[in-house]
C-alpha positions as CSV (number, residue, x, y, z in Angstrom):
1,X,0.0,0.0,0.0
2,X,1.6,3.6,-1.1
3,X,0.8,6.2,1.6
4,X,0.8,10.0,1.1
5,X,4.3,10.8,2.5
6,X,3.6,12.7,5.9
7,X,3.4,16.7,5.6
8,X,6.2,18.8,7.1
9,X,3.8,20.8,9.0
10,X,-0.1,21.1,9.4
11,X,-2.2,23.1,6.8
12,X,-3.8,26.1,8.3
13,X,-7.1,25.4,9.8
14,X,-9.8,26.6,7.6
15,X,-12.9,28.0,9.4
16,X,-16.3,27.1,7.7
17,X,-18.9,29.2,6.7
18,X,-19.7,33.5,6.0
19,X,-22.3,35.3,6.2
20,X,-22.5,37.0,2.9
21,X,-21.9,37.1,-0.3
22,X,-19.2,40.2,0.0
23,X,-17.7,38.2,2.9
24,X,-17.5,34.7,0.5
25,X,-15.5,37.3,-2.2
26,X,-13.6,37.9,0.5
27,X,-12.7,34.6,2.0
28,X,-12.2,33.3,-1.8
29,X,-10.1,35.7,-2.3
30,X,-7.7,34.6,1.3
31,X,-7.8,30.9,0.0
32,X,-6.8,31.4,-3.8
33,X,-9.9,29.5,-4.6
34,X,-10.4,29.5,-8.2
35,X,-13.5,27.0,-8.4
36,X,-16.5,25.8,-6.2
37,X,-18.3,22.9,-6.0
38,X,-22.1,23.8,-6.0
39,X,-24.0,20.8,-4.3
40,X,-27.3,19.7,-3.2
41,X,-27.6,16.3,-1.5
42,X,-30.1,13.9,-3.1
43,X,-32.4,11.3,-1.7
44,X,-29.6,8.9,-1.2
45,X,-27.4,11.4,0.1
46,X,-25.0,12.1,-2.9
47,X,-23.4,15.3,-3.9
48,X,-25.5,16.8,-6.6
49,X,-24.9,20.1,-8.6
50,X,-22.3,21.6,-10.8
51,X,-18.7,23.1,-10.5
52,X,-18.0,26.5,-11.5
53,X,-15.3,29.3,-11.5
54,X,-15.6,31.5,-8.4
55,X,-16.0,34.3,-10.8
56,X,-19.1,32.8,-12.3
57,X,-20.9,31.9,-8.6
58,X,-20.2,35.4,-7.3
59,X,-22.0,36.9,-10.6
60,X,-24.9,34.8,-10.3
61,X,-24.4,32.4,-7.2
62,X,-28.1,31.2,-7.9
63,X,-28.6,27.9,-10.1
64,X,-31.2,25.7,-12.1
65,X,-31.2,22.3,-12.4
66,X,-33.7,19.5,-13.4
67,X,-36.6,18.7,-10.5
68,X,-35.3,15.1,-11.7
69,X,-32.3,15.0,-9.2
70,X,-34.4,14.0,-6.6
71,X,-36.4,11.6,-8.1
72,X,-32.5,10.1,-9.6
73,X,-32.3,6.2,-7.7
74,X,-29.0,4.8,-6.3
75,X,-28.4,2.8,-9.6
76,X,-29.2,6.6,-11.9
77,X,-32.4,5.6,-12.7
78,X,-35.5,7.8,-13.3
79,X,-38.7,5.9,-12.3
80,X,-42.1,6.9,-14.6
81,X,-43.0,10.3,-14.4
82,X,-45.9,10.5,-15.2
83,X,-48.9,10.7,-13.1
84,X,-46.9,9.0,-10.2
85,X,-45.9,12.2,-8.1
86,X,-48.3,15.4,-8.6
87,X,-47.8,15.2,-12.4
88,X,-44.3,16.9,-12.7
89,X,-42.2,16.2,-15.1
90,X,-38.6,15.3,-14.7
91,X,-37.6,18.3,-16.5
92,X,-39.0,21.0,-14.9
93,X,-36.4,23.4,-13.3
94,X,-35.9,24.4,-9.7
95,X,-32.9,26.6,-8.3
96,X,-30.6,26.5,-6.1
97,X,-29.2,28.6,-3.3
98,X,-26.4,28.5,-1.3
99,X,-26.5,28.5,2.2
100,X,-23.3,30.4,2.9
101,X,-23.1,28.9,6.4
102,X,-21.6,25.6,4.5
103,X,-18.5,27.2,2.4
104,X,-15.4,25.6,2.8
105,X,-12.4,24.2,1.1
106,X,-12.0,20.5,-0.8
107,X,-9.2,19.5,0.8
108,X,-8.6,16.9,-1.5
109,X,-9.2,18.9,-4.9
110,X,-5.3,19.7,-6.5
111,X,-6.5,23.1,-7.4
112,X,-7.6,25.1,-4.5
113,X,-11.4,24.7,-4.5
114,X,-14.2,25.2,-2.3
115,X,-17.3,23.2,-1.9
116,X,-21.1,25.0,-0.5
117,X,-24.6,23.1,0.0
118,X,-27.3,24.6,-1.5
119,X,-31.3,24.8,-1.0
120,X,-33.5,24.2,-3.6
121,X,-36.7,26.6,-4.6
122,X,-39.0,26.2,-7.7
123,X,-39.3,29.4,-9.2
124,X,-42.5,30.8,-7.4
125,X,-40.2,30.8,-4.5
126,X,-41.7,27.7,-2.7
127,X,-39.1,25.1,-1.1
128,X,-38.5,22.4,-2.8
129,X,-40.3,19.5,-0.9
130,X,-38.6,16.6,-2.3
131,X,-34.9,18.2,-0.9
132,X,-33.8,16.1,2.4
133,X,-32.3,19.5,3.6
134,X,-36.0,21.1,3.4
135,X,-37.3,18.3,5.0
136,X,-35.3,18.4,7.7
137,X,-36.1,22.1,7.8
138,X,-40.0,21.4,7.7
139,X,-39.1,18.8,11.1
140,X,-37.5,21.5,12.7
141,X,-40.1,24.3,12.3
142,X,-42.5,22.4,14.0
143,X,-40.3,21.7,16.9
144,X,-39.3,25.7,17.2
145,X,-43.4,26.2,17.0
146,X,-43.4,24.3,20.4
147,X,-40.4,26.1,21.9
148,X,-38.3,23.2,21.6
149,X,-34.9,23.0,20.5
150,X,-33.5,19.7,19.5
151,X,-30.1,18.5,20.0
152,X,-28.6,15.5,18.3
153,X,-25.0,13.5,18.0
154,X,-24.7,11.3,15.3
155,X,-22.3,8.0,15.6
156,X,-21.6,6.4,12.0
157,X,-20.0,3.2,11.4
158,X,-18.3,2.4,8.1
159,X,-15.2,-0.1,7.1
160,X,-12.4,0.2,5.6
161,X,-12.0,-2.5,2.5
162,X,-9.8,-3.4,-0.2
163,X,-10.0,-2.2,-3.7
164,X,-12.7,-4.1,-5.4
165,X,-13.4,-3.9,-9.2
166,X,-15.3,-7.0,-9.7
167,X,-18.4,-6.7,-7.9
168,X,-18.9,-10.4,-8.4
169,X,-15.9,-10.9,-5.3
170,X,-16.4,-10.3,-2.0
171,X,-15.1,-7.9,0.2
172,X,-11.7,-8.1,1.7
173,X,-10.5,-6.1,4.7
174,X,-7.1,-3.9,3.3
175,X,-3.2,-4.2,4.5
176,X,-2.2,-1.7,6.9
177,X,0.8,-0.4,7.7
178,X,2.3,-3.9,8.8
179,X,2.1,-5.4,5.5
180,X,-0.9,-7.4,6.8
181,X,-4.8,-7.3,6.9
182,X,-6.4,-8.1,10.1
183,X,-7.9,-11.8,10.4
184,X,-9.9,-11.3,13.4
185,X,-12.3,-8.6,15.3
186,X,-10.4,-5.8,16.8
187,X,-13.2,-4.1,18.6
188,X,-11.7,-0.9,20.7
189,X,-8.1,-1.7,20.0
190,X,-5.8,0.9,19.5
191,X,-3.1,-1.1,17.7
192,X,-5.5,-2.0,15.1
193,X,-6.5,2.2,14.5
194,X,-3.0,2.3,14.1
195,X,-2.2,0.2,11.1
196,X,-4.1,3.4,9.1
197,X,-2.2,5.8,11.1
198,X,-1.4,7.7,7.9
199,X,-5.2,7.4,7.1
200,X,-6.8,8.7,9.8
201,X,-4.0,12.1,10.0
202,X,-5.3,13.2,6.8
203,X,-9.0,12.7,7.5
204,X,-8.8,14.4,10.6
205,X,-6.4,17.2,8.8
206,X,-9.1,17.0,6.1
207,X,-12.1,17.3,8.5
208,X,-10.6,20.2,10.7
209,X,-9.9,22.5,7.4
210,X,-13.9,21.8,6.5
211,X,-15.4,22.7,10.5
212,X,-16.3,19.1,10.6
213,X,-16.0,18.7,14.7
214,X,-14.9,14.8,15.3
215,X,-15.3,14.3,18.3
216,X,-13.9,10.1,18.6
217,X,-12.6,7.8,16.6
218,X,-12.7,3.6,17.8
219,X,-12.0,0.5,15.5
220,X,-15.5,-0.8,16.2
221,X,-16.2,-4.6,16.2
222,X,-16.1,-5.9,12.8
223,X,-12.3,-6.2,10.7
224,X,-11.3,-2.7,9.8
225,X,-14.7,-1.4,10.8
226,X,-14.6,2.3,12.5
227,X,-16.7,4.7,13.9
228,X,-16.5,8.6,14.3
229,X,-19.0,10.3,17.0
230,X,-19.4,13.9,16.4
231,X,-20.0,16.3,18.5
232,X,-24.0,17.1,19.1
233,X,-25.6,20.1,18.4
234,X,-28.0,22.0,15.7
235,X,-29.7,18.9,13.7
236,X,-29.3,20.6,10.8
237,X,-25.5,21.5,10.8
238,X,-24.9,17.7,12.7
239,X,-26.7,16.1,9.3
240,X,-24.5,18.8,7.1
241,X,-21.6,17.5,8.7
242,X,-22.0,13.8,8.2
243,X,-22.7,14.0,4.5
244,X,-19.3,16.2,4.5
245,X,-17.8,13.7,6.4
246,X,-18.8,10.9,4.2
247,X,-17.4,12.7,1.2
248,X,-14.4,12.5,3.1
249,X,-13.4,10.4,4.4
250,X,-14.1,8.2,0.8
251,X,-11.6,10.3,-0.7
252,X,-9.0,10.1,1.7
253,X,-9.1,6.2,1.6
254,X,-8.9,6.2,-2.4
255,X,-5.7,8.8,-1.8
256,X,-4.4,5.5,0.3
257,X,-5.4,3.3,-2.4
258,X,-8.9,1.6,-0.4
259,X,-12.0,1.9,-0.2
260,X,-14.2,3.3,2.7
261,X,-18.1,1.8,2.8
262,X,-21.5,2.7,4.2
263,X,-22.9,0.1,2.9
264,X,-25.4,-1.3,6.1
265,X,-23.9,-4.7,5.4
266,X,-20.5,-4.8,2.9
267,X,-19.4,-8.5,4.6
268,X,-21.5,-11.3,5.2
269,X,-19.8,-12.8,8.3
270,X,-18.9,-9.4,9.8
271,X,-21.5,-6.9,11.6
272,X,-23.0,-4.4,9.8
273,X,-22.4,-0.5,10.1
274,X,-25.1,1.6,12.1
275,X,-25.8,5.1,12.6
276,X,-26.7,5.8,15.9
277,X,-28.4,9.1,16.7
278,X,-28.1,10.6,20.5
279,X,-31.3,13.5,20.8
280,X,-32.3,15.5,23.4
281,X,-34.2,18.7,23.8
282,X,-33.7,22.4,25.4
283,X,-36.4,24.6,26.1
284,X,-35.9,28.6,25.4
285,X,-33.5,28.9,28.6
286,X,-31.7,26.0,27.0
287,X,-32.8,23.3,30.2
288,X,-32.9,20.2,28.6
289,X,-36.5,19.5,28.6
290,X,-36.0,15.6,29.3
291,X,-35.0,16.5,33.3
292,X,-36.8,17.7,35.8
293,X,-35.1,21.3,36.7
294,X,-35.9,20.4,40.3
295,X,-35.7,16.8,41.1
296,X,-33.4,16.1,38.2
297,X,-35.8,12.9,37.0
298,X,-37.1,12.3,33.5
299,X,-40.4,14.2,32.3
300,X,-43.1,13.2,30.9
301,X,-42.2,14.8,27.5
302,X,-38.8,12.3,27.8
303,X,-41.7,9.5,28.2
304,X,-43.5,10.7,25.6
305,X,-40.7,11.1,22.7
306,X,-39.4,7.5,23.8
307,X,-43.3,6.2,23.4
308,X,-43.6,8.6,19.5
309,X,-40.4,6.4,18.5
310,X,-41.5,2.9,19.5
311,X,-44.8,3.4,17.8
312,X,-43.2,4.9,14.5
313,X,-40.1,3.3,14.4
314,X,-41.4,0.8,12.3
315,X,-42.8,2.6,9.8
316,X,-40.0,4.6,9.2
317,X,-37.6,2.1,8.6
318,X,-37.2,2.5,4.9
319,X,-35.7,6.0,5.7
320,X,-33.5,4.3,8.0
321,X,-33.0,1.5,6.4
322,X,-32.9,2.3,2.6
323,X,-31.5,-0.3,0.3
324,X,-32.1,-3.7,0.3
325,X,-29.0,-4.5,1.8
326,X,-29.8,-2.6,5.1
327,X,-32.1,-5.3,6.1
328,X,-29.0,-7.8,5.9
329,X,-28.4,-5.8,9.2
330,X,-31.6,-6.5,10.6
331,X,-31.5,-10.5,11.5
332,X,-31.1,-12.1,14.0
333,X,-27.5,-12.5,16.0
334,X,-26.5,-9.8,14.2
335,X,-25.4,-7.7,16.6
336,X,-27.9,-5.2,15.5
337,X,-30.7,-4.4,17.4
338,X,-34.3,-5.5,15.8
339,X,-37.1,-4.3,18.2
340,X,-38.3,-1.1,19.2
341,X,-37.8,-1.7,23.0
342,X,-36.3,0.8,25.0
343,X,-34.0,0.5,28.1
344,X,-31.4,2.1,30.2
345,X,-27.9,1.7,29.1
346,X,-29.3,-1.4,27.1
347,X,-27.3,-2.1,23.9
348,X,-30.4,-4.9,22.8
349,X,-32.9,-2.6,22.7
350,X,-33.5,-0.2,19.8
351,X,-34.1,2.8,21.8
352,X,-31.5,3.2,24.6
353,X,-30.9,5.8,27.5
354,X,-27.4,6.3,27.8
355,X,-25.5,7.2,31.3
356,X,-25.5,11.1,32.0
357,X,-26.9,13.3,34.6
358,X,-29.9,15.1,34.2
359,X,-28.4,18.1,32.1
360,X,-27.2,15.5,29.1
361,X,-30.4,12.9,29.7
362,X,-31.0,11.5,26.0
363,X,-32.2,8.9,23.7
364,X,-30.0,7.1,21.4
365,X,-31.5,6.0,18.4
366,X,-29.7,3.0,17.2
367,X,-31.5,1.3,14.2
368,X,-30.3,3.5,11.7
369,X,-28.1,2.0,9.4
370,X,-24.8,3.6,8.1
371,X,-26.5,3.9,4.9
372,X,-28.9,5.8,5.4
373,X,-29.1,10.0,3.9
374,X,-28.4,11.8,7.2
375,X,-31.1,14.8,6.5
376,X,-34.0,12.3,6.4
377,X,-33.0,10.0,8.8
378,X,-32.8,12.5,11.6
379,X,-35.7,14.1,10.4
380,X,-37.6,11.0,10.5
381,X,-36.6,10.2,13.9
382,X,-37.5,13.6,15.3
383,X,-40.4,13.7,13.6
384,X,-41.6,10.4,15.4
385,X,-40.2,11.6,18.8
386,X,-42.3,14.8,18.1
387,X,-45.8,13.1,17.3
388,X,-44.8,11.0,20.6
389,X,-44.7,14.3,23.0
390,X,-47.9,16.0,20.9
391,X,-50.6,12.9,20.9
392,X,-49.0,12.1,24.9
393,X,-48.2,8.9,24.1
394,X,-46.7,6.1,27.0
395,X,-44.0,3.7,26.4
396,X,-43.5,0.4,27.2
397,X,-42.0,-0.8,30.3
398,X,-38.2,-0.1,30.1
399,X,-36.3,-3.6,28.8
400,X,-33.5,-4.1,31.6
401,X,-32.6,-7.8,30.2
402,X,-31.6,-9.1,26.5
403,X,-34.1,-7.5,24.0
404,X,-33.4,-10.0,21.0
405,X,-35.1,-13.1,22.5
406,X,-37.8,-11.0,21.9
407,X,-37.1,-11.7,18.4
408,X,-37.4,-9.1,15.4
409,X,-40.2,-6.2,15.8
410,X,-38.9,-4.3,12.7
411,X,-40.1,-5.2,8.8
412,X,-37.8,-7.3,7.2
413,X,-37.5,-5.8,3.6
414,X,-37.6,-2.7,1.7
415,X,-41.2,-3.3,0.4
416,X,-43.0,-3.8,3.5
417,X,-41.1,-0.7,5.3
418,X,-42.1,1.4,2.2
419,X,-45.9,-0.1,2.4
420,X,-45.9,0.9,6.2
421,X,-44.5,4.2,5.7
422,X,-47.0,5.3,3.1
423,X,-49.7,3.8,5.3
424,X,-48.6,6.2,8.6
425,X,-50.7,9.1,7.6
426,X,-49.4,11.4,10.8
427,X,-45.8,11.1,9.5
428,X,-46.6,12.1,5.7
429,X,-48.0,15.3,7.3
430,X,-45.6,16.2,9.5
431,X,-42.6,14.9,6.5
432,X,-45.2,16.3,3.4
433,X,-47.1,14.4,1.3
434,X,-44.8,15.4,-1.6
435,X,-41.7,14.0,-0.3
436,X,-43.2,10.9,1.0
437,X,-45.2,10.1,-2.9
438,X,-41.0,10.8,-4.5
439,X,-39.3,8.7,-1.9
440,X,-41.8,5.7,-2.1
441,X,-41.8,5.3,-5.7
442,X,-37.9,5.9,-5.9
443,X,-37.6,3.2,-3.6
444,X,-40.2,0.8,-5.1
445,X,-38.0,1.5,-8.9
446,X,-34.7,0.4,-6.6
447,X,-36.3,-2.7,-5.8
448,X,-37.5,-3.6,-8.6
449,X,-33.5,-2.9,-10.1
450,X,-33.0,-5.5,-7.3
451,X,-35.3,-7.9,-9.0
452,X,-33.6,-7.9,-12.3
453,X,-30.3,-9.2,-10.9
454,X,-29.8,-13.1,-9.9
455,X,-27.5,-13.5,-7.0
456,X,-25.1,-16.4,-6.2
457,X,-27.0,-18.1,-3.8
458,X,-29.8,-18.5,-6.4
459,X,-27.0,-19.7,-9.1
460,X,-25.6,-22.5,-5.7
461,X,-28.8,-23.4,-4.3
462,X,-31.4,-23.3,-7.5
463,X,-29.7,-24.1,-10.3
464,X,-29.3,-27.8,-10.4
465,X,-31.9,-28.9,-7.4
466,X,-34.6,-27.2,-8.4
């Protein structure tokens, strides 16, 4: 494996964001940038948009491009038009705007370049409904109509692989810095960080020139599976920062000749990669909401937003759970939890309440898989949580023992989550009806791209006995 030599000393820290236009001149004009990479993330989470000189984006830092980018499925498909989603047509135009608040640098790019998100409008002025970031937005309105203020800390899981051309192979865990790939689990161990020392120095260089605020890094339980936990705060900026950090840390493992992976399930005898989301809420004083300010003991709106996300967690499961390999992860002995119990400090249960004192009291999502677009699946978890605390909903009785005997509570393939997700009527309100109609029939065309391709096991097991 060739490694980036080492750098003689640290690239200045890069600070991320302006408030203006005349200060983004400015701030181009301190970095040498000479192109930016306009981008709005899609409903899988990729970078859409267009690069342009700096000269071009300052004249007219507004752009069009085709509705059809969020309709686009994970294998570039378009599914029918027509008649399926409030009659529009895959060529009508909607613009884009930056939100200046995400400028920074590529790190990676060999010319100096800078990257900014962007919110998309059709051109009446309306918000695009179909964008993740809007419906995020739309969550969060709702909760600031309340007085609440959500908090979240997201935990993603991803591995580290070896080059793989043939997707007909199976994955292989990549050599490290000894010359040697790792043939067992390495869960928490240092030593096994280590062999990608040279890695991991230029994704945290990387992250701290984009703002991106890392706050740990553990080799998690699978072979050259990590996790990053970032720091919590504003739900938007927290999702902003994971799909950053996704971009990133992919290209800093091709610069080191591997491959990093979301994928829910890359390996079949390894675990699979989650994305475990910490939320809490403050009131206007910023008390979190979840304690008692006298007695320091969980509320009833704690109760209630742990109650919202047992009762919805299954019908938003093909938001976090997208692809029909995310529900690889969901099985039995997996590892992964499968039910929507909740319990204190209890990793079987879908729902658990972490250790803190009353100021940091939370709930930790953990059925999310790695896969999954950031934007929507905090939004849908938030947006369960929030229909929890507004129709006074009770939980269950807390799990204190192992949750998996009770066996799997969660659908078990794309088709059923999408069926119950279309069927919850108070989610589509609160996520809009518009964005639920795209999403179900861009995951329905994905499937169906599943069905069209034979597997192995069909070729081993069919072939000759059936």
């Amino acid at each position: 494996m060739k490694y980036k030599e080492k750098k003689s000393k640290p690239a200045p820290k890069t600070t991320r964001g302006v408030a203006s236009l005349e200060d983004a001149k400015d701030w181009f004009a301190r970095q040498n940038i000479e192109e930016i990479e306009c981008v709005v993330p899609d409903l899988a989470g990729v970078a859409r948009g267009k690069i342009m000189p700096v000269r071009k984006f300052l004249g007219a830092p507004s752009m069009n491009l085709p509705l059809a980018v969020f309709y686009q499925t994970i294998t570039g498909d378009f599914p029918e038009f027509e008649g399926a989603v409030n009659a529009v047509q895959s060529d009508t135009d909607i613009f884009l705007t930056p939100d200046l608040a995400t400028l920074a640098v590529v790190p990676w790019a060999q010319d100096p370049t800078a990257q900014v998100i962007h919110d998309a409008f059709h051109p009446d002025g309306r918000p695009v409904e179909e964008s993740p970031r809007q419906v995020l937005r739309r969550v969060m309105a709702l909760y600031r109509e309340k007085g609440w203020d959500p908090v979240v800390a997201p935990e993603i899981e991803f591995y580290l692989v070896d080059k793989n051309t043939d997707p007909d192979y199976p994955l292989k865990p990549p050599i490290g810095r000894s010359g040697r790939p790792e043939t067992g689990r390495q869960g928490y161990s240092i030593a096994a960080v280590n062999e990608f020392d040279a890695l991991f120095e230029d994704m945290y260089e990387y992250s701290e020139r984009q703002g991106l605020e890392i706050d740990t890094l553990i080799h998690e339980s699978g072979v050259a599976q990590m996790e990053i936990n970032l720091r919590h705060g504003n739900p938007l900026e927290l999702a902003d920062q994971v799909f950053m950090f996704k971009r990133t840390i992919r290209e800093v493992a091709l610069e080191h000749e591997i491959y990093a992976t979301f994928m829910a399930k890359p390996m079949a005898a390894e675990p699979g990669s989650a994305m475990h989301i910490h939320q809490s809420i403050l009131g206007i004083d910023g008390e979190n909401l979840f304690s008692d300010p006298k007695t320091g003991d969980a509320t009833p709106l704690f109760y209630a937003f742990i109650a919202g996300q047992q009762r919805y967690l299954p019908a938003i499961m093909a938001i976090l759970a997208p692809y029909v390999n995310s529900y690889r992860r969901i099985a039995r002995d997996s590892g992964a939890p499968v039910n929507t119990q909740w319990g204190y400090d209890n990793r079987t249960c879908g729902l658990r309440v972490p250790p803190s004192d009353p100021a940091n009291r939370r709930l930790e999502n953990r059925i999310p898989s790695s896969d999954a677009n950031p934007y929507l699946a905090i939004a849908a978890t938030l947006a369960a949580g929030y229909l929890g605390m507004t129709q006074n909903l009770s939980p269950t009785a807390p799990v204190d023992t192992d949750a998996s005997v009770r066996g799997i509570e969660l659908p078990r393939s794309l088709l059923e989550s999408v069926s119950l997700f279309e069927a919850a009527k108070p989610l589509v309100e609160i996520l809009g009806s518009t964005f639920c109609n795209a999403y179900a029939t861009v995951k329905q065309a994905e499937y169906e791209t599943f069905m069209r391709t034979i597997s192995p096991w069909e070729r081993e097991f069919l072939l000759l006995n059936v």
